[in-house]
C-alpha positions in Angstrom: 143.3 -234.6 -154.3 141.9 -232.9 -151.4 142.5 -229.5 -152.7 140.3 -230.4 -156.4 137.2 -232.2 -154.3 137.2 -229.0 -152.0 137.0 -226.8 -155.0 135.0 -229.0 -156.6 132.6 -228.7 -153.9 133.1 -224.6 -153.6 131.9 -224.3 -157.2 128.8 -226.7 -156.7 128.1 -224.7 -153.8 128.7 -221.2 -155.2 126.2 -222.9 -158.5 123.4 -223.8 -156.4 123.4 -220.5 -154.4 123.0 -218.6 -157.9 120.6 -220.8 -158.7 118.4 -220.1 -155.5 119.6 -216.1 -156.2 117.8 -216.3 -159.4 114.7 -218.4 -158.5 113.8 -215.6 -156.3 114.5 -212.9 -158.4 112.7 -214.5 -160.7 109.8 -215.0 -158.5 109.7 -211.4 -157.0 109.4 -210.2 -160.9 106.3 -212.6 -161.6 104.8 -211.6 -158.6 105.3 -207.9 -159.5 104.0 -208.6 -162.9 101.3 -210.7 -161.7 99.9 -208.0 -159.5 100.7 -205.2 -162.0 99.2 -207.0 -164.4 96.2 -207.7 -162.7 95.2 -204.2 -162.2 96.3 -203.4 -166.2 94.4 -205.8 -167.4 91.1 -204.7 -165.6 88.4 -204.8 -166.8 88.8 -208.1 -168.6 84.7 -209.1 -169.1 81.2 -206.8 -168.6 80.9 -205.2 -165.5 77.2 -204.7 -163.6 75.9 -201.3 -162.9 73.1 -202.4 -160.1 70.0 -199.6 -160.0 68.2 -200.2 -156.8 65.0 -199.0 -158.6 62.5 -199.9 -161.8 63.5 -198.7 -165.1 62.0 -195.4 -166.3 63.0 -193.2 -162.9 65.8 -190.4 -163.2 68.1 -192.7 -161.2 67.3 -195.6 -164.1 67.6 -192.9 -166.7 71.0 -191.6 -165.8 72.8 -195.0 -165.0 71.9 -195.9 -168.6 73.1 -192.8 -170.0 76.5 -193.5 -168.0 76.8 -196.3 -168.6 77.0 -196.1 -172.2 79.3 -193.3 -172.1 82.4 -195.3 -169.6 82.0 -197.9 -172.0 84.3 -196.0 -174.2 86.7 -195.7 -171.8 86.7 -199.3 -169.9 86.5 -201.2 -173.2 84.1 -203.5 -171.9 80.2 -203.2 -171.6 78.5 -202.2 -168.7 75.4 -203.9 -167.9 72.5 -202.4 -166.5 70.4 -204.2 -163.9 67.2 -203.0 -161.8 66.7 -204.6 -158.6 63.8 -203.4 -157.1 62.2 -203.8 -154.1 62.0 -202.4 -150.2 62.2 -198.4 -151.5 65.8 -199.8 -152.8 67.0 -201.7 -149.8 67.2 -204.8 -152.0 69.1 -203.3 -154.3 71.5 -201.4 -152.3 72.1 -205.1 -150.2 72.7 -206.5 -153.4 76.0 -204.1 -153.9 77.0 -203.9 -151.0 77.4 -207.6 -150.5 78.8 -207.9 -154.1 82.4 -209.7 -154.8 85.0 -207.0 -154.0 86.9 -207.2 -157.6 85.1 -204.3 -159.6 82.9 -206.4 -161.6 79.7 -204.8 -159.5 79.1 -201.4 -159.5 76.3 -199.5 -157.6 74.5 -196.7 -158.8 73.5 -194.9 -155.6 70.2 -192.9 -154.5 70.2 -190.2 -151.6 67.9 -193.4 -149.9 70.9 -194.7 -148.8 71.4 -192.3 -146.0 67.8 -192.3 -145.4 66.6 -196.4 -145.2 68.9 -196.9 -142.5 67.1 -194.2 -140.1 64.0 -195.5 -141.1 64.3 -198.9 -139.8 64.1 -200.3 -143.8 67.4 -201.2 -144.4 70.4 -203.1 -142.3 73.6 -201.2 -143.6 74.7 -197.8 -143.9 77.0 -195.8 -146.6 79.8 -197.3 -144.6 79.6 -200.8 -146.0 80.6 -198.9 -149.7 83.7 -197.5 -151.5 82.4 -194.1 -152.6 83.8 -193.8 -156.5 81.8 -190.6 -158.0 78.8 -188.4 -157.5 77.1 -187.8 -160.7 74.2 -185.6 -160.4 71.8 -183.4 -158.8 68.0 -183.0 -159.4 65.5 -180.8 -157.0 62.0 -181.8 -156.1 59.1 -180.7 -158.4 55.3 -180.9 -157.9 53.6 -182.4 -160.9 50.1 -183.3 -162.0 47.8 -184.3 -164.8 47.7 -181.8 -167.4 43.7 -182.6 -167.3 43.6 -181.5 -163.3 41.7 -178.8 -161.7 44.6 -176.8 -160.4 46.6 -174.2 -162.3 48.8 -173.2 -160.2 50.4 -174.5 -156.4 48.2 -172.3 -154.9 45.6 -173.7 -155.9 46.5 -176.9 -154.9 47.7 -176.6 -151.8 44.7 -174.4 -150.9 42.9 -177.2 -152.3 44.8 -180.2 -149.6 44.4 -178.0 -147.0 40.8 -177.7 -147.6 40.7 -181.5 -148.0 43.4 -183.4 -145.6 44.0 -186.9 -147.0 42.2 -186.8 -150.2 44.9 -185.7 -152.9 47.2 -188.9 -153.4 51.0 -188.2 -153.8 52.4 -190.7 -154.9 56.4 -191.2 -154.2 59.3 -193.5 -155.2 58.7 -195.9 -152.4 58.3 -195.7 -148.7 61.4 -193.9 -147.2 62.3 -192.8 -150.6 63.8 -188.9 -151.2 60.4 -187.9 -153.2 58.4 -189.8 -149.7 60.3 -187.4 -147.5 59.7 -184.5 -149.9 56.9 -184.9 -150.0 56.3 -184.9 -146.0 58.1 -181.8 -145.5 55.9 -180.3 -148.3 53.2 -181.1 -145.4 55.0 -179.9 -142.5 55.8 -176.5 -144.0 52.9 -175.8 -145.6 49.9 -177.5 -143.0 48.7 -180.0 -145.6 48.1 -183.6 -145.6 48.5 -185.9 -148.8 47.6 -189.7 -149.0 51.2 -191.4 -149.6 51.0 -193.9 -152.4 54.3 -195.2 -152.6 56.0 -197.2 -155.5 58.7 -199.0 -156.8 60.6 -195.8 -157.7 59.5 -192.6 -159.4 59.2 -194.4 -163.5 56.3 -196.3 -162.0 55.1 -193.6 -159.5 54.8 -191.4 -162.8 53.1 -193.6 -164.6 50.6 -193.8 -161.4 49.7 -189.8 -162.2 49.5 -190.9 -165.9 47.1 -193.2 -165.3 44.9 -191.4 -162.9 45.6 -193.8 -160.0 47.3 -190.6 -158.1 46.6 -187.0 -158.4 50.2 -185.6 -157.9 53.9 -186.5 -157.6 56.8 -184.8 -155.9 59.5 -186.5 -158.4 62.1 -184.5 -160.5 61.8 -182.6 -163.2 63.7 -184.7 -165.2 61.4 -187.5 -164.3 58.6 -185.8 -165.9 59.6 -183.1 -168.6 59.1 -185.6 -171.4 55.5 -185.8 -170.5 55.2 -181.9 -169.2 56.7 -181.0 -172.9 54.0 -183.6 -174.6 51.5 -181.9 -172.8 50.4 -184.3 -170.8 51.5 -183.5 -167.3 52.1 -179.9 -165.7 54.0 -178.8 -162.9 53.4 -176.4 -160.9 56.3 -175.7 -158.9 59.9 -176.8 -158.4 61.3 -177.0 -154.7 64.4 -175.2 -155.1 66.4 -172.3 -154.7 66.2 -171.4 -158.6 64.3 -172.4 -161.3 65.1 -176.0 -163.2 67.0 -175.6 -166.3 64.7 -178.6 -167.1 61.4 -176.6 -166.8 62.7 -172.4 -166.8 59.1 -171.9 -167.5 58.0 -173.2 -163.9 58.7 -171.2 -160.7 59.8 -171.9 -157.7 57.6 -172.8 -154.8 58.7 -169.3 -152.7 58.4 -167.6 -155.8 54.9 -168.6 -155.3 53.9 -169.1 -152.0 56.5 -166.7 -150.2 57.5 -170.3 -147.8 61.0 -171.4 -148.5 61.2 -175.5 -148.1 64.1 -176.6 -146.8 64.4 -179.7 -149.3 66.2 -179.1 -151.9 66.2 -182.5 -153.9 68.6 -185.9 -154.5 71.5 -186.8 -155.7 73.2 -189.8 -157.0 76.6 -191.6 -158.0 78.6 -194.6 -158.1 80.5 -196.9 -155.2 81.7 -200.4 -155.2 81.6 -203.1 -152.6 83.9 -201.1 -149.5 86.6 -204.6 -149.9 87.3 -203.7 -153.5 91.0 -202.8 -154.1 91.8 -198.8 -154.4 93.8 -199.5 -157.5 90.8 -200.8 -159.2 88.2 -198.3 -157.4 90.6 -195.6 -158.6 90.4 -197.3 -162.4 86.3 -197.7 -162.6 86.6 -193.8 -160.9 88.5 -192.4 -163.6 86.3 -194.1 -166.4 83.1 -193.2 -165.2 84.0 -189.5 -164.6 85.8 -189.2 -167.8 82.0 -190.5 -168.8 80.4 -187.9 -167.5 82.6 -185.6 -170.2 81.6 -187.6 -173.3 79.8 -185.5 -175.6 76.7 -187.7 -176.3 76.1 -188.0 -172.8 76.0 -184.3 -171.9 73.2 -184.2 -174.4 71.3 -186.5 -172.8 71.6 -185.2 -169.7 70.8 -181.9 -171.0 67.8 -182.8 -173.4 66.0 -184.4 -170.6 66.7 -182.4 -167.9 68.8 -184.1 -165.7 70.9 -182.1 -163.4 75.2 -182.8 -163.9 77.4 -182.2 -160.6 79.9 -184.6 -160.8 82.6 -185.1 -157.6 85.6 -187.9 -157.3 85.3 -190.4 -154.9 86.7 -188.0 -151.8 84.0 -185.6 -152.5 81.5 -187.9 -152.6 81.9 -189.7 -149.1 81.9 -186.3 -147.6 78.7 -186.0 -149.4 77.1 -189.3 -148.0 78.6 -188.4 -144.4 76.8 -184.6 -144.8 73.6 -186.8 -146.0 73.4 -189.5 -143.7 73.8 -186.6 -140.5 70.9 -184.4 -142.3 68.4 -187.6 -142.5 69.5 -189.1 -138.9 68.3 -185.8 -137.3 65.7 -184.9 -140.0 63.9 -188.4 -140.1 63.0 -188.6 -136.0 61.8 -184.9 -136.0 59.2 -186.0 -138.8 58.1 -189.1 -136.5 59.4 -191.4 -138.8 62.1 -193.2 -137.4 60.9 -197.3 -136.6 64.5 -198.1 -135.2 
C-alpha cells in the first residue's frame, strides 16, 4: 500500500516537473519569437521623415527624392513633414525628442553642428543615432538674371564699394548658407545685409522676387531657375566646378582667394534610444535608396550632390562638423552662449 501511494506520488511529481520544464521552454521560445518578430515585422505602418526646413530648399528636395526611393525597400510609405522654424532648431527638437521605435526619422542639415554654438538650439548631434549621410552640395553665389553684375568681380567690387547695401539673403540665422555667407565677408573685406529665412526654397524665392539682391545657397537650389534664365550665378565656392552648373567657375578661379567653406551636407538619424536592430533596418533601406535608379536621376537632373556614408561614417562626420563650427563660430563673433 505504501509502496503504490509513494509511486503514485513519484509520478505526479516527476508530471508536474515536465509540466513546469515545458512552460518555460515554451515561454523562452515566445519570447524569442516575440522579439524576433518584432524586429521582422518592422516597419508595420508609414514612417515620418521630419525636414527641419520649408519645402522647395535642397534639404526639402532631397528628403522627398529619398524618400520615395526607400519606400521600395521598407514596404511602407514614408511621409514627408516640414517643421520649420528657429533656422531648424524646431525641427531638429522635434526628432530628437521623437518615440525611439523607428517610426520618426530625421533628415539632418550641417545646422546641427552649428545651432548649438550659436546659442539657437539646446541639444547637440549627441542626442541622435546617426543612420546615413546622403549628400554633399558647395556654396554658390546667385543673383537675378536682370542684375547689374556679370561676373563676382563685379560684385564684390561692387559690396566693397557699398558696405551694407547688397542683401544676401540665407536659410535662416545660424544656417550653413548664414555662415557662408559671413566667411564670404571675412575673406574678401565685404559687408552684406543678412536677410535670413525659413530655409533656402523661401530665401530663393526672396532673390526671385526682388526682395534680396543675392543668395549664397547651392547650386542645386537654384539651377532650375539659372537654366530657365532667370537667375545667374556667378561663382561656386568650391574646390572644383559643380557638376550642377560646369559652366560657372569657381570663386579662386576668379578672384585668385581660396574660401575655406566648402558647402553642407545632409543625412538621416533617429531618436539616439531607438534600438540598433531597427536603426540598422531603416539604415540599410535608405542607403539601398540612394541606389535606385529613379532617384539617381533626380539627384543628377537637378543638381544635387550624392556622397552617401553608413551610419559609422556619418557620426564621424557630425563629430569632425560639430569641432569645425565650435572653433569657427567664436572666431566670426558669433557665438551668444
Amino acid at each position: 500500500m505504501l509502496l503504490k501511494r509513494g509511486m503514485r506520488i513519484g509520478i505526479w511529481a516527476a508530471s508536474l516537473l515536465a509540466v513546469v520544464i515545458l512552460l518555460f521552454i515554451g515561454s523562452r521560445i515566445t519570447d524569442d519569437r516575440s522579439h524576433k518578430g518584432d524586429n521582422a515585422d518592422f516597419p508595420e505602418k508609414p514612417i515620418t521623415l521630419i525636414v527641419p526646413y520649408a519645402a522647395g530648399g535642397g534639404t526639402d528636395a532631397t528628403a522627398r527624392a529619398l524618400a520615395k526611393a526607400a519606400e521600395k525597400v521598407l514596404g511602407q510609405p514614408v511621409i514627408v513633414v516640414n517643421r520649420t522654424g528657429g533656422g531648424g532648431s524646431v525641427g531638429l527638437m522635434e526628432g530628437a525628442g521623437a518615440k525611439g521605435d523607428g517610426y520618426t526619422v530625421t533628415f539632418l542639415p550641417a545646422e546641427l553642428t552649428i545651432l548649438p554654438h550659436l546659442g539657437l538650439l539646446p541639444i547637440t548631434y549627441e542626442k541622435f543615432k546617426p543612420i546615413a549621410q546622403t549628400n554633399f552640395d558647395p556654396s554658390a553665389i546667385t543673383v537675378r538674371q536682370g542684375a547689374p553684375w556679370q561676373t563676382v568681380n563685379e560684385f564684390l567690387g561692387f559690396a566693397k564699394a557699398h558696405p551694407g547695401e547688397v542683401k544676401m539673403g540665407n536659410a535662416g540665422t545660424g544656417s550653413i548658407w548664414h555662415l557662408a555667407a559671413i566667411t564670404l565677408e571675412r575673406e574678401t573685406g565685404v559687408k552684406f545685409a543678412h536677410i535670413p529665412f525659413e530655409g533656402a526654397g523661401p530665401a530663393v524665392s526672396a532673390l526671385m522676387d526682388g526682395f534680396v539682391d543675392a543668395v549664397p545657397v547651392s547650386p542645386a537650389e537654384v539651377k532650375k531657375y539659372v537654366d530657365e534664365g532667370k537667375l545667374r550665378t556667378l561663382a561656386v565656392n568650391a574646390d572644383k566646378r559643380s557638376d550642377a552648373l560646369p559652366g560657372v567657375p569657381t570663386l579662386e578661379e576668379q578672384t585668385g582667394i581660396h574660401v575655406n567653406f566648402t558647402g553642407t551636407w545632409r543625412g538621416l538619424a533617429v531618436p539616439k534610444d531607438t534600438p540598433d536592430a531597427i536603426a540598422d533596418i531603416l539604415a540599410g533601406a535608405f542607403i539601398k535608396g540612394t541606389e535606385d535608379k529613379a532617384f539617381r536621376e533626380y539627384m543628377n537632373v537637378n543638381g544635387l550632390g550624392l556622397l552617401v556614408k553608413d551610419g559609422k561614417a556619418f557620426s564621424r562626420q557630425l563629430k569632425e562638423s560639430d569641432d569645425t563650427f565650435a572653433k569657427m563660430i567664436p572666431e566670426l563673433g558669433l557665438s551668444r552662449k
